[in-house]
Backbone as numpy.savetxt, mean C-alpha at the origin, in Angstrom:
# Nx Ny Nz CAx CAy CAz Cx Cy Cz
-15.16 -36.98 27.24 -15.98 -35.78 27.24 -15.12 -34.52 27.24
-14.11 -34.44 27.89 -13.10 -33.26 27.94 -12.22 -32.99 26.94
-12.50 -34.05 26.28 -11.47 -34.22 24.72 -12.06 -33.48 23.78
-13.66 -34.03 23.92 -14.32 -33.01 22.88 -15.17 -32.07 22.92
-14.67 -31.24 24.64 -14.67 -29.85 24.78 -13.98 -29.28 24.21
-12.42 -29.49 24.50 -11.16 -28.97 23.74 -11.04 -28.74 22.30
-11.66 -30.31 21.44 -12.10 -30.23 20.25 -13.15 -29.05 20.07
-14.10 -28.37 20.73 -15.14 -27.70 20.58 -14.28 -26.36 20.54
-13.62 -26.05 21.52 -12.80 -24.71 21.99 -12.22 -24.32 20.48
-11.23 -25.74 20.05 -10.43 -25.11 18.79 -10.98 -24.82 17.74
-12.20 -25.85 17.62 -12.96 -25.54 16.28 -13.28 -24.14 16.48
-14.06 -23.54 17.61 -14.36 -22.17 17.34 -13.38 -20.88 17.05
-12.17 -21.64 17.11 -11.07 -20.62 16.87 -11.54 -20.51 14.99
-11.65 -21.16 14.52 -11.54 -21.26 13.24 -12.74 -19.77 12.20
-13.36 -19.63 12.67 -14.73 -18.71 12.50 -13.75 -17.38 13.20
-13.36 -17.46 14.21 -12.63 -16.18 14.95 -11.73 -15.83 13.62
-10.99 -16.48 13.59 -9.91 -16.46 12.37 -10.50 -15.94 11.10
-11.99 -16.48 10.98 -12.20 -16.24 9.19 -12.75 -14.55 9.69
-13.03 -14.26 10.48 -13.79 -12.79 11.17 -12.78 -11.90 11.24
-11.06 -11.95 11.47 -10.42 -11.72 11.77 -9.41 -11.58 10.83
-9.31 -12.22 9.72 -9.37 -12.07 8.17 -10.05 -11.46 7.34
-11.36 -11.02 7.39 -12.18 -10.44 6.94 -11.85 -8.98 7.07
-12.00 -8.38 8.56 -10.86 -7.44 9.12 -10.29 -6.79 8.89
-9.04 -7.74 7.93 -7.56 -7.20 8.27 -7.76 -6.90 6.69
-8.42 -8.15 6.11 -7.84 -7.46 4.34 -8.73 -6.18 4.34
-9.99 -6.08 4.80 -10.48 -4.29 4.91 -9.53 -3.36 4.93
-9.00 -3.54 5.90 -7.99 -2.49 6.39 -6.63 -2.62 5.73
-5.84 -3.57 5.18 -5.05 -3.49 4.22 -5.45 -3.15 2.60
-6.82 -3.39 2.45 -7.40 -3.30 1.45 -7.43 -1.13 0.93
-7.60 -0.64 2.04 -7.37 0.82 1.62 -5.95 1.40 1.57
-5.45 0.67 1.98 -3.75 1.47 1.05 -3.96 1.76 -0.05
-4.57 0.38 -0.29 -4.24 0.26 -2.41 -5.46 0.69 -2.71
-6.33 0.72 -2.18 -7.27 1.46 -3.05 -8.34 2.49 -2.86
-7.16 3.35 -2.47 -7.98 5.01 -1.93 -7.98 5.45 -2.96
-9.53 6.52 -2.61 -9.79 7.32 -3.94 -8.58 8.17 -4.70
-9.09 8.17 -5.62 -7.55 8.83 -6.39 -8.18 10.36 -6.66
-7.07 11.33 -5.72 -7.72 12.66 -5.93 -6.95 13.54 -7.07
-5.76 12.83 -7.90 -5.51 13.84 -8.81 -4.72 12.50 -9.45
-4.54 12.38 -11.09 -4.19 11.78 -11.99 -3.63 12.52 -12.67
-2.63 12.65 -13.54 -1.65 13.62 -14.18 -0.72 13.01 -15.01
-0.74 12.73 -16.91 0.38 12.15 -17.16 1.71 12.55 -16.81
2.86 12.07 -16.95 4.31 12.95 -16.63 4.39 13.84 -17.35
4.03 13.76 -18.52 4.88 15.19 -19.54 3.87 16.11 -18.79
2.88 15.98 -17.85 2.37 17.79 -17.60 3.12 18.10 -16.64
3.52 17.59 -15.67 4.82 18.02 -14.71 4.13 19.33 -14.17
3.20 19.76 -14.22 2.43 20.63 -12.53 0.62 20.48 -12.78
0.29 20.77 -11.99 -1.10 20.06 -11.59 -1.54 20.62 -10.48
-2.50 21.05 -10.24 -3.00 21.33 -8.80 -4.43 20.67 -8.36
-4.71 20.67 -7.07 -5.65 19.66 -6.92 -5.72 20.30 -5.65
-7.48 19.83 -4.67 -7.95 20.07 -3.45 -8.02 18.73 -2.72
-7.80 19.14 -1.45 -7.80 17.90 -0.96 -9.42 18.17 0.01
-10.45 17.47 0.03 -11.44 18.26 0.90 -11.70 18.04 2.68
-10.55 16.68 2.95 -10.71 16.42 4.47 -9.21 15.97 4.42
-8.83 16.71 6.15 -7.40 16.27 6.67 -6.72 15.20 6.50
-6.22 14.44 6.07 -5.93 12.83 6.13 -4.66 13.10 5.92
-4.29 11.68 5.76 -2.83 10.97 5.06 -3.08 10.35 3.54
-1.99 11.02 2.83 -2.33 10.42 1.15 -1.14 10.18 0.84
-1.21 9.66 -0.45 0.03 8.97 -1.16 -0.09 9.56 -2.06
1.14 9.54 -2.71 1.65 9.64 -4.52 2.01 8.06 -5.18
1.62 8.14 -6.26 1.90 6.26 -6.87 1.93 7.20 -7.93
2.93 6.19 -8.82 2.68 6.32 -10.03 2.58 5.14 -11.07
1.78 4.84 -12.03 1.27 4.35 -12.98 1.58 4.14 -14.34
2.04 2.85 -14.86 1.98 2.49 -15.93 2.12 1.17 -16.58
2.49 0.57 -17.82 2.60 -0.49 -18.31 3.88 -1.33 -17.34
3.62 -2.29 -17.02 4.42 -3.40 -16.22 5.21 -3.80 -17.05
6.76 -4.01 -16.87 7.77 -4.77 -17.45 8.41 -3.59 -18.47
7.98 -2.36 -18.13 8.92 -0.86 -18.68 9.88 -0.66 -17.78
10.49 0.48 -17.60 11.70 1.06 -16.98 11.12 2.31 -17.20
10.24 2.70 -15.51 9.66 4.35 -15.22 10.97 5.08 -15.21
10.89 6.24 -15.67 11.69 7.39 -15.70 11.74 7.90 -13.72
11.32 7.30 -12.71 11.73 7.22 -11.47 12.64 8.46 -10.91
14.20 8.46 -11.45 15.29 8.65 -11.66 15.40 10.27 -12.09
14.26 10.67 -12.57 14.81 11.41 -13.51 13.48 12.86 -12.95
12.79 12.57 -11.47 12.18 13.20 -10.94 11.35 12.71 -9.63
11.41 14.32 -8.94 10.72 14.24 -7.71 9.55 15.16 -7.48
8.66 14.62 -6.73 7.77 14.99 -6.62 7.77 16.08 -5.68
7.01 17.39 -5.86 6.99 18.32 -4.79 5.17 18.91 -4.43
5.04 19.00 -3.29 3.73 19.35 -3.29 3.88 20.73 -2.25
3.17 21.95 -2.39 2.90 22.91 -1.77 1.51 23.53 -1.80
1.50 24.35 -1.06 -0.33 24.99 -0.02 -0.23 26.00 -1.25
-1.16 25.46 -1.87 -1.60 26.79 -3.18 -1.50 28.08 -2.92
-2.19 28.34 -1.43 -2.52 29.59 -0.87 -1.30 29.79 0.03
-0.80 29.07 0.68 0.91 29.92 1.26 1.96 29.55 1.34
2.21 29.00 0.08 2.88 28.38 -0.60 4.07 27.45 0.08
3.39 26.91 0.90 4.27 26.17 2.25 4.18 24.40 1.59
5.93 24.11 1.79 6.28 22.64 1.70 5.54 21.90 2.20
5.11 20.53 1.46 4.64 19.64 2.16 5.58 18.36 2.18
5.95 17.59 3.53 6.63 17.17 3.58 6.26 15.69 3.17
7.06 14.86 2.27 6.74 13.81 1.51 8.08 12.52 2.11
6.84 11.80 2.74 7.82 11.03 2.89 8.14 9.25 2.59
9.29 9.34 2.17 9.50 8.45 1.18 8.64 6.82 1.63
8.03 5.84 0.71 6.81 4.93 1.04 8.31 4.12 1.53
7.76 3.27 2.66 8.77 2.19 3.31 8.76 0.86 2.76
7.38 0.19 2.17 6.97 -1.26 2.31 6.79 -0.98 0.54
6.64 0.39 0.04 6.50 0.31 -1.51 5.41 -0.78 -2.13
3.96 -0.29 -1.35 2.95 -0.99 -2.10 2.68 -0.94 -3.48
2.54 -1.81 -4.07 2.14 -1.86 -5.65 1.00 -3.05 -5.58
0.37 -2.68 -7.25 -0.37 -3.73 -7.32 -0.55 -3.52 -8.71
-0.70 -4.44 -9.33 -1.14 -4.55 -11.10 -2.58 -5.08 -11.25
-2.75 -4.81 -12.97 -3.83 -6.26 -12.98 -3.63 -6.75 -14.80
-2.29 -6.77 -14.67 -1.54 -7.96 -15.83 -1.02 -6.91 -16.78
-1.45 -5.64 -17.37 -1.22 -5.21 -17.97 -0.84 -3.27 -17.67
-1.09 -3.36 -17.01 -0.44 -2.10 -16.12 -0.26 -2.01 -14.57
0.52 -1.57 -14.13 1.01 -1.54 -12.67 1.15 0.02 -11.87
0.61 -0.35 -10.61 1.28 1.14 -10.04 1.69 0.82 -8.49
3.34 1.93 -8.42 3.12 1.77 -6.84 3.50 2.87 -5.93
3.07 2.81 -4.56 3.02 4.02 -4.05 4.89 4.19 -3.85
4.89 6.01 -3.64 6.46 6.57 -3.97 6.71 7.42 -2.62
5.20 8.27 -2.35 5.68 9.14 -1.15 4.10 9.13 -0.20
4.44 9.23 0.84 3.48 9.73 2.03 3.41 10.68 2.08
1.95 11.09 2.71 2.12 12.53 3.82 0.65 12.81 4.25
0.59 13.91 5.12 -0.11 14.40 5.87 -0.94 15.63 5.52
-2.00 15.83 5.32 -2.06 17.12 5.05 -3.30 17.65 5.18
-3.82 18.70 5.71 -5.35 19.52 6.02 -5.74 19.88 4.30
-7.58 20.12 4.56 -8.18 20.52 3.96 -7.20 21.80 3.17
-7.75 21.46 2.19 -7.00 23.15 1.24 -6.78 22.87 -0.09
-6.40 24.00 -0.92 -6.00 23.24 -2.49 -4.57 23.40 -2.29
-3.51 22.27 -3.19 -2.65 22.06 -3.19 -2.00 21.52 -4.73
-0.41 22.29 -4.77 0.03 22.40 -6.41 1.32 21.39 -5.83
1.34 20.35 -7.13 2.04 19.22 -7.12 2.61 19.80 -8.60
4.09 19.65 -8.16 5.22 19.69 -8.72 6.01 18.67 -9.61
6.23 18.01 -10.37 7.67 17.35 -10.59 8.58 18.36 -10.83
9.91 17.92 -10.30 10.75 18.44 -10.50 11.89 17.95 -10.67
13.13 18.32 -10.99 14.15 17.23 -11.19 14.74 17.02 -9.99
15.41 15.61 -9.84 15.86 14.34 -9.19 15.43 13.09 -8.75
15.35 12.49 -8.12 15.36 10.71 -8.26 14.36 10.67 -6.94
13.48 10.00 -7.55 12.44 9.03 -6.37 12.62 8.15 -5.83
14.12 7.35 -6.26 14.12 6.26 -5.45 15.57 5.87 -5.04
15.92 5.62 -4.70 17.48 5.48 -3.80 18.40 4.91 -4.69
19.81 5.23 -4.35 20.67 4.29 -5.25 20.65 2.94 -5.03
20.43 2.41 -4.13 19.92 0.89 -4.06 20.00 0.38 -5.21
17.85 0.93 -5.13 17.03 0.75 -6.15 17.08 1.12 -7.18
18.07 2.08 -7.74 18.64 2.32 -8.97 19.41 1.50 -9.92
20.52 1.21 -9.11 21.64 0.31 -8.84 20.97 -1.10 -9.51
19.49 -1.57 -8.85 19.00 -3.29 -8.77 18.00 -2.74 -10.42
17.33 -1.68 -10.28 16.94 -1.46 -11.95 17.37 -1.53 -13.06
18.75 -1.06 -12.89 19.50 -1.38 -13.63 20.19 -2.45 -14.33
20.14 -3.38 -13.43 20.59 -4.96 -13.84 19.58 -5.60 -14.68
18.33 -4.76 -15.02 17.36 -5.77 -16.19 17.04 -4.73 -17.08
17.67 -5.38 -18.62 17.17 -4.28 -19.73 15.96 -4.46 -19.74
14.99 -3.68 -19.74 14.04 -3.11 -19.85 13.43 -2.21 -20.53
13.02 -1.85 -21.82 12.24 -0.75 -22.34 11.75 0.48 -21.84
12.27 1.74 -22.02 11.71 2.91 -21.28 10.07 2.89 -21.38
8.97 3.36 -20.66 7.81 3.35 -20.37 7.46 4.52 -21.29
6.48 4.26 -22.27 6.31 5.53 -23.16 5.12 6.77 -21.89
5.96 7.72 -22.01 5.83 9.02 -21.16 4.21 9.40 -21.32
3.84 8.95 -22.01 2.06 9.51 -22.73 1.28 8.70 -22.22
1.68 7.62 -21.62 0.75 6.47 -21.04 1.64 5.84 -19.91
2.43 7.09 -18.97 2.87 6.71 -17.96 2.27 8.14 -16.93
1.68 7.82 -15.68 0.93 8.54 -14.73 1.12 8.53 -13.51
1.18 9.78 -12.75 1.08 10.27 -11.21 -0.25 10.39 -11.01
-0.48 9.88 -9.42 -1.31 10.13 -8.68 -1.04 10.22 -7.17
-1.92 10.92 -7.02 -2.33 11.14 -5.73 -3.68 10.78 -5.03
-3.55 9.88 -3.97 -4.66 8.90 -3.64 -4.55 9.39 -2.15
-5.89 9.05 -1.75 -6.17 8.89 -0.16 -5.75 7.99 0.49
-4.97 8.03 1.44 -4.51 6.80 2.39 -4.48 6.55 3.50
-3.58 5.80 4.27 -4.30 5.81 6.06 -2.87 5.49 6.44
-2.77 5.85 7.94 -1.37 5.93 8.45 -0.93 4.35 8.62
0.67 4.84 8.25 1.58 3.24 8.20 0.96 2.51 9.47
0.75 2.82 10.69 0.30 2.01 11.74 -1.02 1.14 11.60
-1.87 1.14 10.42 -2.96 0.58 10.48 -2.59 -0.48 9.07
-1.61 -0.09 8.55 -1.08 -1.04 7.45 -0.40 -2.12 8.40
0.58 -1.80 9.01 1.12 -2.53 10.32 0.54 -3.68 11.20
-1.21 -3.16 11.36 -1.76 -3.53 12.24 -2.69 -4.69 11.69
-2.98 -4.12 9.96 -3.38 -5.41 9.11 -2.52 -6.79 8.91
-1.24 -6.52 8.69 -0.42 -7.35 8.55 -0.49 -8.20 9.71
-0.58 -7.46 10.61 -0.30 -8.35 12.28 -1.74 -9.17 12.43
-2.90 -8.81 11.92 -4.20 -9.38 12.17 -4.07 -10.35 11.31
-3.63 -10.40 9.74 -3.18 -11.63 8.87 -2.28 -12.51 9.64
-1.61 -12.68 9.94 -1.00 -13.68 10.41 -1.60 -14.07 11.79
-2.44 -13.38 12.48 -2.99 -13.76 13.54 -4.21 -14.76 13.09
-4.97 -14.36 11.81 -6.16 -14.66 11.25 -5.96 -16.29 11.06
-4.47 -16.52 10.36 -3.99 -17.37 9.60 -3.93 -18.22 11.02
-2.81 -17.93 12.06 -3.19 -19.24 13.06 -3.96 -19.59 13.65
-5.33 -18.64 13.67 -6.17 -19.22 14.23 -6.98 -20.26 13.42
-6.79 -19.94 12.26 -7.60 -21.16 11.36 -6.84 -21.94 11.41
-5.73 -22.13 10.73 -4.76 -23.52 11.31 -4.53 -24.43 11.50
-4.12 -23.54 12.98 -3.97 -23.57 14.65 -5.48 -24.46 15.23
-6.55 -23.33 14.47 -7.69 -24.32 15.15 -8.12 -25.51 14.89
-7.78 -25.90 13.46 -8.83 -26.92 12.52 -7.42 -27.75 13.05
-5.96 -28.00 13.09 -4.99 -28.67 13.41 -4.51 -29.34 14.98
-4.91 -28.32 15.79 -5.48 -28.74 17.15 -6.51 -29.52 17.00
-7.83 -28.88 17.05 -8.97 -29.52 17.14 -8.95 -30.87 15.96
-8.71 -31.27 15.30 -8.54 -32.72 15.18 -7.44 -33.35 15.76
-6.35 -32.73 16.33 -5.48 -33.78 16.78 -5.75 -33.85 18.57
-6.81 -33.06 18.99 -6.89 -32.77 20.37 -7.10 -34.30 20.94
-7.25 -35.18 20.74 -7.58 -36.47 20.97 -6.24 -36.81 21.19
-5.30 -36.70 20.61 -3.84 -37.39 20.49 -3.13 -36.39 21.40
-3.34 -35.21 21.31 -2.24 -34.42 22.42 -2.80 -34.20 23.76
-4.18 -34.57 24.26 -4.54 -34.15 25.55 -4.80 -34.82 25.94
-4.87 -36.41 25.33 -4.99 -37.75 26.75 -3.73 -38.22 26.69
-2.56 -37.96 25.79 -0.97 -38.74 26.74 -0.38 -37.47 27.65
């Protein structure tokens, strides 16, 4: 009888887990796909745009998968239309991307910023580190034709809740498992 309480306990882990998964891809699910508040091919290189509530947003940029983005060859600048104050951009850590076979985009910079309209810049120098320059370089690749390669700027949510998805995925994951792998072997590990 106590065997297949235990059996009862783990099975219900399993439902916790699928609830708990459900969850987490929500909340990892808006990195990648916040509204996009300004789209801009490269050759226009300035753009201005409103943002209408305080948040955290990203810059990604957009195009055909298996090119070589011009990256390298510019940075992004954003300032307060009205007082013409820096906004500070800071560089993406985990470099989300996502495709869907035939074009790709991924995020480049963070930041923070209140209600207001705001003028986005390219300007010259490099978006991405010598690293990542350095490792681009090792695959010929085709330059990305400039007319059907794109910046944006999307709505996003602070690194700590990206953080906190990741941590609920792998929590999600042992509880299903964990539960369905216990709870059938609970017979064998809790009567020796």
């Amino acid at each position: 009888m106590q065997t297949t309480l235990v059996q009862i306990l783990f099975f219900c882990c399993i439902p916790l887990g699928v609830f708990i998964l459900i969850k987490a891809i929500r909340l990892v699910k808006k990195t990648f796909n916040g509204e996009i508040i300004l789209e801009i091919p490269f050759s226009q290189k300035i753009s201005t745009f409103e943002i209408t509530k305080p948040g955290v947003y990203s810059i990604w940029h957009k195009g055909k998968i298996f090119r070589k983005a011009p990256l390298d060859k510019f940075k992004p600048l954003i300032r307060n239309a009205v007082t013409k104050e820096e906004i500070v951009l800071i560089p993406s850590f985990f470099r989300p991307n996502s495709n869907n076979g035939r074009t790709g985009r991924m995020e480049l910079f963070r930041f923070s910023a209140p209600a207001g309209k705001f003028k986005l810049e390219l300007t010259e120098g490099s978006s991405v580190t010598s690293l990542e320059q350095a490792i681009s370089g090792l695959f010929p690749l085709k330059q990305v034709d400039v007319d059907h390669y794109f910046i944006q700027v999307r709505e996003s949510q602070p690194l700590l809740f990206v953080i906190l998805g990741i941590v609920m995925l792998v929590l999600s994951g042992l509880c299903i498992i964990g539960g369905l792998v216990i709870g059938i072997l609970a017979g064998q590990i809790f009567n020796n």
